[in-house]
ZAMARGU-4260 file (C-alpha; in steps of 0.2 Angstrom, whole numbers, plus 5000, padded with zeros to 4 digits):
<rodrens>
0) 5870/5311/5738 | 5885/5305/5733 | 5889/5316/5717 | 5884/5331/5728 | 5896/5324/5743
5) 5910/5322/5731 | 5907/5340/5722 | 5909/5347/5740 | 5924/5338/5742 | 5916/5330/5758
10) 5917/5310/5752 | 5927/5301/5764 | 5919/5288/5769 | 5903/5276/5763 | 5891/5265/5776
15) 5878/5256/5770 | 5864/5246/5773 | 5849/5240/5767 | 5832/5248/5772 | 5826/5234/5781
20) 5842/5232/5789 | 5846/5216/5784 | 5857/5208/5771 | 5861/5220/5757 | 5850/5215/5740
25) 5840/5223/5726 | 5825/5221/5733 | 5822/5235/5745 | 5821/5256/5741 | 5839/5258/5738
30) 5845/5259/5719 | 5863/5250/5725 | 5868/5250/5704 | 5864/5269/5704 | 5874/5271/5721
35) 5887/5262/5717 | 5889/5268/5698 | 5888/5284/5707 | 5904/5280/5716 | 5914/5274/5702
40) 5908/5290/5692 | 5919/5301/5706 | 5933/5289/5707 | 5928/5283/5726 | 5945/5271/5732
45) 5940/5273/5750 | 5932/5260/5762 | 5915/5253/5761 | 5905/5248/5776 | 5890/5239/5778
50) 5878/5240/5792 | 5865/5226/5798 | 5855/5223/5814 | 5844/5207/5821 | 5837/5204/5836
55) 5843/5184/5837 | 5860/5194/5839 | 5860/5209/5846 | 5860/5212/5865 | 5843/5214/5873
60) 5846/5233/5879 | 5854/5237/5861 | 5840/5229/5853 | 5826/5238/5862 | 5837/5257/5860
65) 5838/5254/5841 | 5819/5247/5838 | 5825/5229/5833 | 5810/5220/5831 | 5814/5207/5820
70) 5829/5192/5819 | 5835/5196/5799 | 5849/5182/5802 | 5858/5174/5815 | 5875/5169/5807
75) 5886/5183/5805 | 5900/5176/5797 | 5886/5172/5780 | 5879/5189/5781 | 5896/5196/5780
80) 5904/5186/5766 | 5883/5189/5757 | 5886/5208/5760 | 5906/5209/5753 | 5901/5197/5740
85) 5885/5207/5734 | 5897/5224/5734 | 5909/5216/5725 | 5897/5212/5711 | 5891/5229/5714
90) 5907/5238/5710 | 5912/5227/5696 | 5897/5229/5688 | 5899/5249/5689
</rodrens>
């Protein structure tokens, strides 16, 4: 999706997450070296944003409207500084 975004010229913006909507990491369905190799191959500068939900967090009415069934994490700080430090690899490595 991203080479085809960027032939269109339609790449403006990145949001990620992981499949299981918790912290980012290799073990899901998303092939985050290919995605973000895929980036560095159309020359992507822009913002990166990553995207996470748990129940332990998230407002009850939020949490039942978005299907939340599950507490991922409770400290928001560490899965912030887990998620920029796991893209950071990410994009160095690409």
């Amino acid at each position: 999706p991203v080479l085809a975004c960027a032939a269109a010229d339609k790449l403006g913006y990145v949001h990620i997450g992981a499949n299981h909507r918790g912290p980012l990491s290799d073990k899901g369905n998303i092939d985050f070296d290919s995605f973000f190799g895929a980036l560095e191959q159309v020359g992507y500068e822009g913002v990166i944003t990553f995207e996470s939900f748990s129940s332990a967090v998230v407002n009850e009415q939020l949490t039942t409207a978005l299907a939340i069934w599950r507490n991922l994490w409770t400290d928001n700080w560490k899965l912030a500084k887990d998620a920029r430090d796991f893209m950071d690899g990410k994009i160095r490595k690409a």
